[in-house]
C-alpha positions as CSV (number, residue, x, y, z in Angstrom):
1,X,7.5,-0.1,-10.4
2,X,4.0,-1.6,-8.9
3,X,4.7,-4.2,-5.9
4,X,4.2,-7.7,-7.3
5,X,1.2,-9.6,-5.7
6,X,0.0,-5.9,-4.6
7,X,-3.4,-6.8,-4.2
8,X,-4.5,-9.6,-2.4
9,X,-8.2,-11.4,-2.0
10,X,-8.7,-13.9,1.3
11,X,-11.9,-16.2,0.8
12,X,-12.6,-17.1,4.7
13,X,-12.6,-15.0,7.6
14,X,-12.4,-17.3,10.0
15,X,-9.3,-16.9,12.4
16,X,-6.7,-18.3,10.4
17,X,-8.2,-15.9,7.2
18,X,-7.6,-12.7,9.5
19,X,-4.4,-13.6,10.6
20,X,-3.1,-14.0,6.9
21,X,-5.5,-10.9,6.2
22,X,-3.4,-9.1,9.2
23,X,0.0,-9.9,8.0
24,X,-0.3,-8.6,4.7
25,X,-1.6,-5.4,5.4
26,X,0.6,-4.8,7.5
27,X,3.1,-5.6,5.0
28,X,1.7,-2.9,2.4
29,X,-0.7,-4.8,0.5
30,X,-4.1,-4.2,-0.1
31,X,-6.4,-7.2,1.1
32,X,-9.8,-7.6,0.1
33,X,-11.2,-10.3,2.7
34,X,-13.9,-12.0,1.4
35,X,-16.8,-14.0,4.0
36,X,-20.6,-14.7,2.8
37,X,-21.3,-14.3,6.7
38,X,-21.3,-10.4,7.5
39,X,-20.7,-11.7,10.8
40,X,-17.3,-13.3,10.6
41,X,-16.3,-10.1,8.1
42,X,-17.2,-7.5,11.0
43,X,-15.3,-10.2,13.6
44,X,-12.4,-9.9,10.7
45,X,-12.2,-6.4,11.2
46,X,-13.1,-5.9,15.0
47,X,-9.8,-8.3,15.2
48,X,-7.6,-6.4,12.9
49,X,-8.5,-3.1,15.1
50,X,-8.0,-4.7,17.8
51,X,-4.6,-6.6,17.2
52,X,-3.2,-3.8,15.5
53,X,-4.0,-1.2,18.5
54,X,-1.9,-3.9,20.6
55,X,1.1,-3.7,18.5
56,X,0.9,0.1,18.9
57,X,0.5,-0.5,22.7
58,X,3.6,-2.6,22.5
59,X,6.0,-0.3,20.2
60,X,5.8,-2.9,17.0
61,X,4.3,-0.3,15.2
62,X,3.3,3.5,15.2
63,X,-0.4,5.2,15.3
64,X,0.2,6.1,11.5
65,X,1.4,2.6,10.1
66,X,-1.3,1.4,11.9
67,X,-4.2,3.5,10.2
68,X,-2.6,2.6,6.8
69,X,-3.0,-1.0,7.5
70,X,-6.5,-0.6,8.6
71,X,-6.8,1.6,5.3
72,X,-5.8,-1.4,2.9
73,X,-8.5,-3.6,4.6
74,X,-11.8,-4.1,3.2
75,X,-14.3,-6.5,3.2
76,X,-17.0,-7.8,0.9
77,X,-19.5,-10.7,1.0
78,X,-19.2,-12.2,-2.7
79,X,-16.0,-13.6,-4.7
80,X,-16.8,-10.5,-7.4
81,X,-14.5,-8.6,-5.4
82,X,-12.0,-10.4,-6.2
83,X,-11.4,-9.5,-9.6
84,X,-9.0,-7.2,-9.2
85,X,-6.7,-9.9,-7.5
86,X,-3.4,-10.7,-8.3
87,X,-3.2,-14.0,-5.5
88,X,-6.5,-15.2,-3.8
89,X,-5.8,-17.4,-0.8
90,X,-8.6,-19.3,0.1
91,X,-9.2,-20.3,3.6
92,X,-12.7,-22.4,4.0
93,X,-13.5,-25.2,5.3
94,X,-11.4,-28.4,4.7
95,X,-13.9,-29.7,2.2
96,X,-13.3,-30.7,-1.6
97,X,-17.1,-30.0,-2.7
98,X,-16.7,-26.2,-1.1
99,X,-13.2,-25.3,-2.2
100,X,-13.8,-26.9,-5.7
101,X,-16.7,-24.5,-5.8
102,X,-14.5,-21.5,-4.8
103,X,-11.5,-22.2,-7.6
104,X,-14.7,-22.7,-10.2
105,X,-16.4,-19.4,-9.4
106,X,-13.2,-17.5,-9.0
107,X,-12.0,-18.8,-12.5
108,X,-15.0,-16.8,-14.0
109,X,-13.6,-13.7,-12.1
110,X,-10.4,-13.2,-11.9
111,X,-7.6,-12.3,-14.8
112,X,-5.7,-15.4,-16.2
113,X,-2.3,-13.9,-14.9
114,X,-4.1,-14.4,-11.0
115,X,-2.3,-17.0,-8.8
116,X,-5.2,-19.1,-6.8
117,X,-3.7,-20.5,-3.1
118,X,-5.2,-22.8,-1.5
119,X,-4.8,-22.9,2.4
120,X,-5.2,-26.6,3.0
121,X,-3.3,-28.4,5.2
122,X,-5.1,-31.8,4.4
123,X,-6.4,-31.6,1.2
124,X,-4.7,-32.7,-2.4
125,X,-3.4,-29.7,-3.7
126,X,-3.2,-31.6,-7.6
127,X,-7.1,-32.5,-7.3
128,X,-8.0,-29.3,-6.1
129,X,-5.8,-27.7,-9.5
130,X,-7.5,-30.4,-12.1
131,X,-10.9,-28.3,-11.4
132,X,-9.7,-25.4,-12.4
133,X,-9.6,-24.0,-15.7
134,X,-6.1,-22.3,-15.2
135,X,-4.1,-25.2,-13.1
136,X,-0.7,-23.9,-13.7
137,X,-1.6,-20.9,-11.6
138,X,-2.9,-23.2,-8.8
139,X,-0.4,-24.2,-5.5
140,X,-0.3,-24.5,-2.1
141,X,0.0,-21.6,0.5
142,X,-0.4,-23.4,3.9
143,X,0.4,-20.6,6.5
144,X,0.2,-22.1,10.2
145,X,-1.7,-20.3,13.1
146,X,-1.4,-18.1,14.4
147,X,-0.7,-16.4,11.2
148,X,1.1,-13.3,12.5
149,X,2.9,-14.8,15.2
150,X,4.0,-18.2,13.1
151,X,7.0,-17.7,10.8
152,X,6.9,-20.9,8.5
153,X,5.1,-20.8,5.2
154,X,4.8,-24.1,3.1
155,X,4.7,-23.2,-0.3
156,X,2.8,-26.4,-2.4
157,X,3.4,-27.5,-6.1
158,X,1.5,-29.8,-7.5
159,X,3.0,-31.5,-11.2
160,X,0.5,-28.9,-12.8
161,X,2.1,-25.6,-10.7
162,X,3.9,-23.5,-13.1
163,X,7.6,-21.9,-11.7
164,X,6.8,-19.0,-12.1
165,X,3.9,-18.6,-9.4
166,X,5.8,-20.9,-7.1
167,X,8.4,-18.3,-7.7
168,X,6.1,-15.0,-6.6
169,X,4.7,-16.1,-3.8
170,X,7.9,-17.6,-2.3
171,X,8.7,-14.1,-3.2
172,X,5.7,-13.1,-1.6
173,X,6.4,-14.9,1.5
174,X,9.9,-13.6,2.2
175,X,8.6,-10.2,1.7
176,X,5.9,-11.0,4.7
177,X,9.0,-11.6,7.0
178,X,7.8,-15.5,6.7
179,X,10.5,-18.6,6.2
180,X,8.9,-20.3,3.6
181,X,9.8,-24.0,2.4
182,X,9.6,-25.6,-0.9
183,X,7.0,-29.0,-0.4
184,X,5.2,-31.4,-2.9
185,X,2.1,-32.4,-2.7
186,X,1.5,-34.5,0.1
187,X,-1.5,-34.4,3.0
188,X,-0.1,-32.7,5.4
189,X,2.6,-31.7,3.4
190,X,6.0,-31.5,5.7
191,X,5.2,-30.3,9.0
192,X,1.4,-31.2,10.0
193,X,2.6,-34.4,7.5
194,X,5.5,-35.5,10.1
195,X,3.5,-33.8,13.2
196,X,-0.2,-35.6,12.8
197,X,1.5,-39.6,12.6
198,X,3.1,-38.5,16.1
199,X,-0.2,-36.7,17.7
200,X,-1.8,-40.1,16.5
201,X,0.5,-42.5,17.9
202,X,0.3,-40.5,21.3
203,X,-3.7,-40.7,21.3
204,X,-3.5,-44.8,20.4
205,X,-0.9,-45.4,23.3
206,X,-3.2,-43.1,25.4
207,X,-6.5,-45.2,24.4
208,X,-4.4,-48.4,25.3
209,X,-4.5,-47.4,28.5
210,X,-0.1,-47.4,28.7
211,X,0.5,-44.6,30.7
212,X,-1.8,-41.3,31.7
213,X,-2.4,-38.5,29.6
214,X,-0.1,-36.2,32.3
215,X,2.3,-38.6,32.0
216,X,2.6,-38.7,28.3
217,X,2.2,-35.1,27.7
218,X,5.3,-34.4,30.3
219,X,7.3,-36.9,29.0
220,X,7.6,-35.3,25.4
221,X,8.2,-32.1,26.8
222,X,10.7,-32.6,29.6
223,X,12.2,-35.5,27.5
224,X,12.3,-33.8,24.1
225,X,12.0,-30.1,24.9
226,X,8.6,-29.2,23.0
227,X,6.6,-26.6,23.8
228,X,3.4,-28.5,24.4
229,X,2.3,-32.9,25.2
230,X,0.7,-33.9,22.0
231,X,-2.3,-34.4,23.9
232,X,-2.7,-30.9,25.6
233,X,-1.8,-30.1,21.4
234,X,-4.5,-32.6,20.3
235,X,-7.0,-30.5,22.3
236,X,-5.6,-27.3,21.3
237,X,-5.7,-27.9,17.1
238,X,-9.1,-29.7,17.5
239,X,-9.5,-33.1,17.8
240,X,-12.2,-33.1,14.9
241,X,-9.6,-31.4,12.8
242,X,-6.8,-33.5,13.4
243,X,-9.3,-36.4,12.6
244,X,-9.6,-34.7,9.6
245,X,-6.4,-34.6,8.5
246,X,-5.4,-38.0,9.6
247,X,-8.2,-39.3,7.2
248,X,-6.9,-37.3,4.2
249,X,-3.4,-38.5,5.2
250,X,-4.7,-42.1,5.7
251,X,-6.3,-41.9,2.1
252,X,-3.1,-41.2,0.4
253,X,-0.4,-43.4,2.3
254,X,-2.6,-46.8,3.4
255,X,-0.2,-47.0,6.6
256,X,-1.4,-47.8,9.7
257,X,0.6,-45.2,11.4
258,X,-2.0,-42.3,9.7
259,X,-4.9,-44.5,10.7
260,X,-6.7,-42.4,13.7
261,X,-6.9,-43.5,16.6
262,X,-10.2,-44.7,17.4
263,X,-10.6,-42.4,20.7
264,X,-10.7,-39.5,18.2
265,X,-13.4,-40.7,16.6
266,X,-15.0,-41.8,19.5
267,X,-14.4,-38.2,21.3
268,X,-15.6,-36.3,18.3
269,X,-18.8,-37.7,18.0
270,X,-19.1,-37.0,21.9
271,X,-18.6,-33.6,20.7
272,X,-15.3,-33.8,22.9
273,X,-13.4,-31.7,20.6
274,X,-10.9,-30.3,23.0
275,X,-10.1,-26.3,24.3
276,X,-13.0,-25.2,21.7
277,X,-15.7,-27.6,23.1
278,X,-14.4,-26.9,26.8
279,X,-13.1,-30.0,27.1
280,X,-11.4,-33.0,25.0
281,X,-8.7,-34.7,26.5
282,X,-8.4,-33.0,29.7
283,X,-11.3,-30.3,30.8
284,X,-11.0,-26.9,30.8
285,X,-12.5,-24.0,32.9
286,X,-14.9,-22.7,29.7
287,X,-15.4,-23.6,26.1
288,X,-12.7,-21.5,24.5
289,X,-11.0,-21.9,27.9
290,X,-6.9,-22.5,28.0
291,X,-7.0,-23.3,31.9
292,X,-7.0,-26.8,32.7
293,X,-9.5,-27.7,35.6
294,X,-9.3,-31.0,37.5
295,X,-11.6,-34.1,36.1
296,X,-12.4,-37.4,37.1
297,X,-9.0,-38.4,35.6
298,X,-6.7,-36.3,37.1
299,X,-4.3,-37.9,39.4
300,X,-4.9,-36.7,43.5
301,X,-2.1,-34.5,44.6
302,X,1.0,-36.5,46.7
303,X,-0.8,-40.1,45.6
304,X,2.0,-42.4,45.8
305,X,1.5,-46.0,45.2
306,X,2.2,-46.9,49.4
307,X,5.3,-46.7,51.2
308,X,9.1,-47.0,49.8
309,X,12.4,-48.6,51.1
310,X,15.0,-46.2,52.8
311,X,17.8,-45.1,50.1
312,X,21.1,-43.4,51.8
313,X,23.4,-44.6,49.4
314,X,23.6,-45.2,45.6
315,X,25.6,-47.1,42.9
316,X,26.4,-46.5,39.9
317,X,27.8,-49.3,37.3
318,X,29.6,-47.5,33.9
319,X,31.9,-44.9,33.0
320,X,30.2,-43.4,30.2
321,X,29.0,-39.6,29.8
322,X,25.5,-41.0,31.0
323,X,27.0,-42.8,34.0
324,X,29.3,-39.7,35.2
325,X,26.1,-37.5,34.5
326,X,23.8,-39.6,36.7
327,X,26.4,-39.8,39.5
328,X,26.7,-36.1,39.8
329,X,22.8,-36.0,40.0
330,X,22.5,-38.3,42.9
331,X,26.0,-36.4,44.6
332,X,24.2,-32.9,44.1
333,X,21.2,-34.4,46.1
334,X,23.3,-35.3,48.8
335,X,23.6,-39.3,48.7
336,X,26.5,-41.3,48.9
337,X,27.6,-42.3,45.6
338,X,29.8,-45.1,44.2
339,X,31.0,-45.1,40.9
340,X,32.4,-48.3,39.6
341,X,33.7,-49.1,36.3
342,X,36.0,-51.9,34.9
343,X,38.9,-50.5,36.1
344,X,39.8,-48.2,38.6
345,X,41.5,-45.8,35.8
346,X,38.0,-45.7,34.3
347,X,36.1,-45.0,37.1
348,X,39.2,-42.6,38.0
349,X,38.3,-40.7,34.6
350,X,34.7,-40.6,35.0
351,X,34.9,-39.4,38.8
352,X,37.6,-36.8,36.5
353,X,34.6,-36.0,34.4
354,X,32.1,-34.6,37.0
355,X,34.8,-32.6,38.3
356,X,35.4,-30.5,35.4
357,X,31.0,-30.4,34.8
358,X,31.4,-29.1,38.6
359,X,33.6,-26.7,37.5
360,X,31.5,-25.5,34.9
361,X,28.8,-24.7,37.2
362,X,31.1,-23.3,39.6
363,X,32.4,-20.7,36.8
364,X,28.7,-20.0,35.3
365,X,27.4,-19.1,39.1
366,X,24.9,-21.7,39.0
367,X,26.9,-24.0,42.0
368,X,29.3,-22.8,44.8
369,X,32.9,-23.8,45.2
370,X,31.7,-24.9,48.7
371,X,28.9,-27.0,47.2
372,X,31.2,-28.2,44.4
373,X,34.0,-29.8,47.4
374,X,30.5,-31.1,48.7
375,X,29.7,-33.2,46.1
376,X,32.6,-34.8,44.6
377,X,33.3,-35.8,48.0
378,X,30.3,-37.8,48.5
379,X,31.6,-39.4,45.1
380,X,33.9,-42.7,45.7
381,X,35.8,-43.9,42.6
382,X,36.0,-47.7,42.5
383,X,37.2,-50.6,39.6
384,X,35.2,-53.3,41.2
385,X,31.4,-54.2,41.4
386,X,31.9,-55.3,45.0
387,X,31.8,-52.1,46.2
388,X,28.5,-51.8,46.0
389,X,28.3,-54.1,48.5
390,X,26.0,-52.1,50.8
391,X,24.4,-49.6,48.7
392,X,20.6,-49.5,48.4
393,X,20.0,-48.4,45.2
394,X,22.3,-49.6,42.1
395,X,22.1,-47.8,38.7
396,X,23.8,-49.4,35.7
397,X,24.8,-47.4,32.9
398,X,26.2,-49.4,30.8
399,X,26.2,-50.4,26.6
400,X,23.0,-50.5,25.4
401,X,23.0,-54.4,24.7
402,X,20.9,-57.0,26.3
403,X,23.7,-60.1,27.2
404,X,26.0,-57.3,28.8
405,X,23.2,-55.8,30.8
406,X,22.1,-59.5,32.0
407,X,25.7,-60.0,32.8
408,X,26.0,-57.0,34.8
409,X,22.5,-57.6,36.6
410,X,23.9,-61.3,37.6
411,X,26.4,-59.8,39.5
412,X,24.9,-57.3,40.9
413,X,22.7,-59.9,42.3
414,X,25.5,-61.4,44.0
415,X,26.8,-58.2,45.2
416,X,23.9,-56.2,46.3
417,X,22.6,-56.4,50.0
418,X,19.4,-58.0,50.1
419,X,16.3,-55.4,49.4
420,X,18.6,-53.6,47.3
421,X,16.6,-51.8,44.2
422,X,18.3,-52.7,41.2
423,X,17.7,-50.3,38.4
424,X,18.4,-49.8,34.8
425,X,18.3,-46.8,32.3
426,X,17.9,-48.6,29.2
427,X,16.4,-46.9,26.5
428,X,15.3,-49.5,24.7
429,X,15.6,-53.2,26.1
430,X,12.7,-55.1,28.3
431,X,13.3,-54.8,31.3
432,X,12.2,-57.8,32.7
433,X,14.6,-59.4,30.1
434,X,16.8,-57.8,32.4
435,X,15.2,-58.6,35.7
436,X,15.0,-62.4,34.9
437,X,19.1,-62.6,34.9
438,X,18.8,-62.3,38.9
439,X,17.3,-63.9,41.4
440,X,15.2,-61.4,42.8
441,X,12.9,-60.0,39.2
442,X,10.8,-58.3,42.0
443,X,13.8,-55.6,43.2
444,X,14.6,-54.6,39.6
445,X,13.0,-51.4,37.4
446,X,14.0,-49.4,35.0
447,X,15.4,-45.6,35.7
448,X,15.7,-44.0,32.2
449,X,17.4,-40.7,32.1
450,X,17.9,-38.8,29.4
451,X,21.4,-37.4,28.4
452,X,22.9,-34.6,29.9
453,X,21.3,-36.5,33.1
454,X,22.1,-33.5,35.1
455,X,20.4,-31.0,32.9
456,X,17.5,-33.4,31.9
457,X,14.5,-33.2,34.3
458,X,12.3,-36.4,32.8
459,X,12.9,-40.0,34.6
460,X,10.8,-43.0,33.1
461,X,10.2,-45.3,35.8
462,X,9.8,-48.6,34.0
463,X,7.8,-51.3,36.0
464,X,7.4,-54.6,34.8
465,X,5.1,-57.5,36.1
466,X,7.4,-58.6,38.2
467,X,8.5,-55.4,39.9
468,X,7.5,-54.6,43.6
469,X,5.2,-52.4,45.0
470,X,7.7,-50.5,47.3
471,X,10.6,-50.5,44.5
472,X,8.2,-48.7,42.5
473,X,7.1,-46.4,45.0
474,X,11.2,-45.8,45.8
475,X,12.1,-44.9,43.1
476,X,9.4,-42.5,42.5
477,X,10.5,-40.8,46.0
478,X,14.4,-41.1,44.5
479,X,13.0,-38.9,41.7
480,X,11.5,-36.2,43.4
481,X,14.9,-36.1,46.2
482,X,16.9,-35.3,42.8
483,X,14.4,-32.9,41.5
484,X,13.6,-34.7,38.4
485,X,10.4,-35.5,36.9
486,X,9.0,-39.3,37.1
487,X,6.7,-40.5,34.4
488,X,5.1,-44.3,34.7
489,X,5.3,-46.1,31.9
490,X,5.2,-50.2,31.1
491,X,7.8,-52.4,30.0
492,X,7.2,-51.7,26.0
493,X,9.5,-51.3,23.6
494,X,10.9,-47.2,23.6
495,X,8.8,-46.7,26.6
496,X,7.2,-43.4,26.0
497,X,9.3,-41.0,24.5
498,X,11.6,-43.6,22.2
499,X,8.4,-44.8,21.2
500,X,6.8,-41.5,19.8
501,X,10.0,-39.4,18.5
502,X,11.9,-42.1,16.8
503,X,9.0,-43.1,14.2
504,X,8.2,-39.2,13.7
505,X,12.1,-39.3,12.8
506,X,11.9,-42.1,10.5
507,X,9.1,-40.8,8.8
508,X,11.5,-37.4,8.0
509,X,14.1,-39.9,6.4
510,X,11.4,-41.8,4.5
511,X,10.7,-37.7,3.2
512,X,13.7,-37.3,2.0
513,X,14.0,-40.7,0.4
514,X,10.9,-40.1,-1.9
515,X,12.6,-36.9,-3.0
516,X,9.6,-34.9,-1.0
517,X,11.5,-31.8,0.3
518,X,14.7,-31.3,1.2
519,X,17.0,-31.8,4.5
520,X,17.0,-28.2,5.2
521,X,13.2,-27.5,4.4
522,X,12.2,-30.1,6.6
523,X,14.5,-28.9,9.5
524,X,13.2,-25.6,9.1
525,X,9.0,-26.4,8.9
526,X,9.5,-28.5,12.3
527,X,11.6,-25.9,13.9
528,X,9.4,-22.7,12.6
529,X,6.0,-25.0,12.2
530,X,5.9,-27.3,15.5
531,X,8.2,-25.5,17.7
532,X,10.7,-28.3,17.8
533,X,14.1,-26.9,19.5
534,X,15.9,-29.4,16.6
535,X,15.0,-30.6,13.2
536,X,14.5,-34.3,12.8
537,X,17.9,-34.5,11.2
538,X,19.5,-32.0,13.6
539,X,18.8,-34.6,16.1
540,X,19.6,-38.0,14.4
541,X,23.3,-36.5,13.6
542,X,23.4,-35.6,17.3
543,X,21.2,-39.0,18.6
544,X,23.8,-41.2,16.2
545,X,22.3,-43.1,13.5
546,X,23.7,-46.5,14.6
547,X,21.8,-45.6,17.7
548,X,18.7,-44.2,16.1
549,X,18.8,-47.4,13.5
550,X,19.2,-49.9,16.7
551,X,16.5,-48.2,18.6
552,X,14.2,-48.4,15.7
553,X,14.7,-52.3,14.8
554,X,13.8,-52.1,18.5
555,X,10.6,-50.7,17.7
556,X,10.1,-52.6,14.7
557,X,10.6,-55.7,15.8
558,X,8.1,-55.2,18.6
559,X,5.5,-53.6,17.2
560,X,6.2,-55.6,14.4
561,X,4.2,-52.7,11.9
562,X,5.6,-52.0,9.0
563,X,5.6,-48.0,9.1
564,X,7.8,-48.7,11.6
565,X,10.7,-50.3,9.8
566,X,14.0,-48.4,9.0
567,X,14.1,-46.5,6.6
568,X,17.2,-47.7,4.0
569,X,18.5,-45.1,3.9
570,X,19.1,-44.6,7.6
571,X,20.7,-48.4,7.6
572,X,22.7,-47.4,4.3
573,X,24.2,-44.2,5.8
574,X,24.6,-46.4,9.4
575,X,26.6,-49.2,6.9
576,X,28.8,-46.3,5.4
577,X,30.1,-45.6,8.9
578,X,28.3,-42.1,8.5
579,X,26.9,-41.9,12.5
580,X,26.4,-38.2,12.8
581,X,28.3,-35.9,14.5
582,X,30.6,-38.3,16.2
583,X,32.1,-39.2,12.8
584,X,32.1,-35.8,11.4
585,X,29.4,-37.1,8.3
586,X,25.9,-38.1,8.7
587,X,22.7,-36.6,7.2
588,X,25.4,-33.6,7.3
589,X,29.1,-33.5,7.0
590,X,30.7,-31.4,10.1
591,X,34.0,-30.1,10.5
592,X,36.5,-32.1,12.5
593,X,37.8,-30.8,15.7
């Protein structure tokens, strides 16, 4: 029996038409790759050679498999060659007028059983179908770059697609060793559809001048765990491409959120592209370059904002995960740390809770039993306020509601030694709200951490107009004694990383609501697509969707655009009492333990 989709054209042999070129001849078929520049064919096959003789180099493949490959490789410079085609993928520019003109000349070429792909990540896959003359045989085959390397494949109907091709090249595309998900026809589709509305809102709060383009990039990765800031990721994609896409996605939707920023315009026509044009957001040693190289921008090693106040001793107001976990942090460091809660059996149960994470590390190597006595002695265990009497820095970690934040702040102000830094980790309420329930606005900050706080390097350090020089500068100094990141940001609803993640996760809902792909799909393209350790609904179950629904009324109500309201579904499911994994049901049901 012949191997379905045996032979396979690629119109474009630019680098993301060699990669899919690559991937299926190594996977048996025979490719005909198809350029009107005999430049970019012979750099199509110079790069097959040479990527092929790596994975030799590297035990992925014998001598022989790899001669077999470069034997089902050929190139021509016209789309007659294509005849013989069972699937033509084209890869060319991101323009309607030239891959119109593609699907019309290949429709005088190829059979009427041939399945025509477009590449596009951007374009409308349904207009692109309505030109040709066969557009049941016409969908979306948006592989993600690099080709070989990247495992997701977004397979696109349009209302016109037939099943049956949908069916091959999913087929196809399971075959290649590729994970592909089922999407309709949307710009952007699922993953670059979710992933260019967050790149976007990262350039605007960039351009408004809200924190520094180091800052912003570390927060995402240190708070969220991706692979890359969306800045360094602006500059890697293109910043003209992304643009691009953000247009065609802007076309479609009308919300503001898709609207590009206008420093992407404004770098663009600068011809400050990013890594291609040497340098974009940040400068790099060469056009083409990966290696960062210092700028006018970046920030002068050590530069602190002037000298800080003397911190010995900490407290630490809640008896909560978060409060036990930032506790241990400071303990670990070597201050003195008090732990109060509202009773002393609380804060005898929290100071229970660190000694057991202790443990842990004590049985996994990663701390000494020595080291472990250390540190929970240097922890005191107290059911009153007052005992913070004469600390010099006081962390609350409390509920996540403004009047029982203010309350606590009051008496800490009538508790805490004068010069005292009073900090809070709120995650989403202004701090000076905070602030303004003392006496003394200028000693108070905020100190976000993020949960596990012992595991999570990334602090926010939340000034607002009121705070003092030296309390800022303190807490920065706190940060490095703890070994954890600091990132300035202002007082603004969802500071940085709230700010970005929870609209890019209320967009996935607002997916799902409009019937666009499926929970699993979309899990899967940010995973496999955008290198996300979770899937947007992986993380609201684990988040909480009371919590995720509070923080984004937060955000709404600030911001006060409407791509930023919650999606109903997320308040329906939140009204159900369906909160995620701490329920056992939320965008998934779990099993109880």
């Amino acid at each position: 029996m012949d191997t379905p989709l045996s032979t396979i054209a690629v119109v474009g042999l630019g680098t993301m038409g060699t990669g899919i070129a690559e991937v299926l001849a190594l996977a048996g078929r025979e490719v005909i790759g198809i350029d009107i520049s005999e430049a970019a064919a012979l750099g199509a096959v110079a790069s097959l050679e040479a990527s092929t003789a790596r994975a030799v180099g590297r035990g992925r493949i014998t001598e022989e498999e790899r001669a077999a490959a470069l034997a089902r490789f050929r190139t021509a410079d016209t789309l007659q060659a294509a005849a013989d085609a069972e699937l033509v993928i084209e890869v060319v520019p991101e323009s309607y007028e030239i891959k119109q003109q593609v699907f019309r000349e290949l429709d005088a070429v190829v059979s009427p059983t041939a399945i025509l792909a477009t590449g596009t990540n951007a374009l409308s896959v349904t207009r692109l179908a309505a030109e040709s003359q066969r557009p049941e045989r016409v969908l979306g085959l948006h592989f993600f770059n690099p080709a070989p390397a990247m495992k997701l494949v977004e397979v696109v109907s349009s209302v016109l697609t037939a099943p049956p091709a949908v069916e091959a090249v999913t087929a196809l595309a399971r075959e290649l060793g590729k994970e592909p998900v089922a999407v309709g026809d949307r710009p952007g589709f699922v993953a670059d559809g979710l992933l260019f509305g967050y790149l976007n809102q990262a350039a605007a709060m960039y351009e408004a001048n809200y924190a520094s383009r180091e800052d912003i990039d570390a927060a995402m990765r240190l708070g969220c765990g991706l692979p890359m800031g969306p800045l360094a990721l602006l500059d890697l994609i293109g910043i003209d491409t992304a643009r691009t896409v953000l247009e065609a996605m802007y076309a479609e939707s009308h919300d503001r959120l898709h609207a590009p920023a206008p420093v992407l315009g404004q770098l663009s026509g600068a011809g400050l592209t990013g890594r291609k044009a040497g340098r974009g957001f940040y400068t790099y040693d060469a056009p083409g370059g990966q290696d960062v190289v210092p700028d006018a921008l970046t920030p002068a090693a050590g530069a602190e904002a002037g000298a800080g106040r003397a911190v010995a001793s900490v407290g630490v107001a809640g008896s909560g995960t978060m409060a036990s976990g930032i506790a241990e942090v400071f303990a670990k460091a070597g201050y003195g740390v008090v732990l109060a809660a509202r009773s002393q059996e609380k804060a005898d149960l929290a100071k229970g809770r660190i000694a057991k994470s202790l443990e842990r590390s004590v049985s996994k190597g990663r701390l000494s039993a020595e080291a472990r006595d250390e540190t929970l002695a240097r922890i005191t265990a107290a059911g009153s306020l007052d005992a913070f009497a004469e600390v010099d820095l006081a962390v609350e970690a409390v509920a996540e509601d403004l009047e029982i934040k203010q309350q606590l702040f009051a008496s800490l102000d009538k508790v805490c030694r004068p010069g005292a830094v009073l900090a809070t980790t709120t995650s989403s309420l202004p701090v000076v709200a905070i602030a303004r329930a003392t006496a003394r606005p200028e000693d108070v900050i905020g100190m976000h951490f993020f949960n596990p706080a012992p595991a999570m390097k990334l602090v926010e350090v939340v000034r607002t107009v009121l705070t003092a020089d030296d309390v800022h500068a303190t807490v920065r100094a706190v940060c490095a004694k703890i070994r954890k990141h600091p990132v300035d940001c202002g007082d603004r609803a969802g500071f940085i990383v709230n700010a970005l993640l929870f609209p890019y996760l209320n967009n996935a809902i607002k997916m799902v609501e409009q019937h666009y792909a499926s929970l699993d799909d979309i899990d899967a393209a940010m995973k496999l697509g955008g290198g996300y350790p979770m899937g947007p609904f992986e993380l609201l179950d684990v988040v909480g969707l009371d919590v995720s629904l509070a923080i984004e009324k937060v955000l709404h109500r600030e911001f006060r655009d409407p791509g930023l309201a919650p999606a109903p579904l997320l308040e329906h499911l939140v009204a159900a009492g369906c909160l995620g994994r701490k329920t056992g049901r939320g965008f998934r049901e779990y099993a109880r333990r």
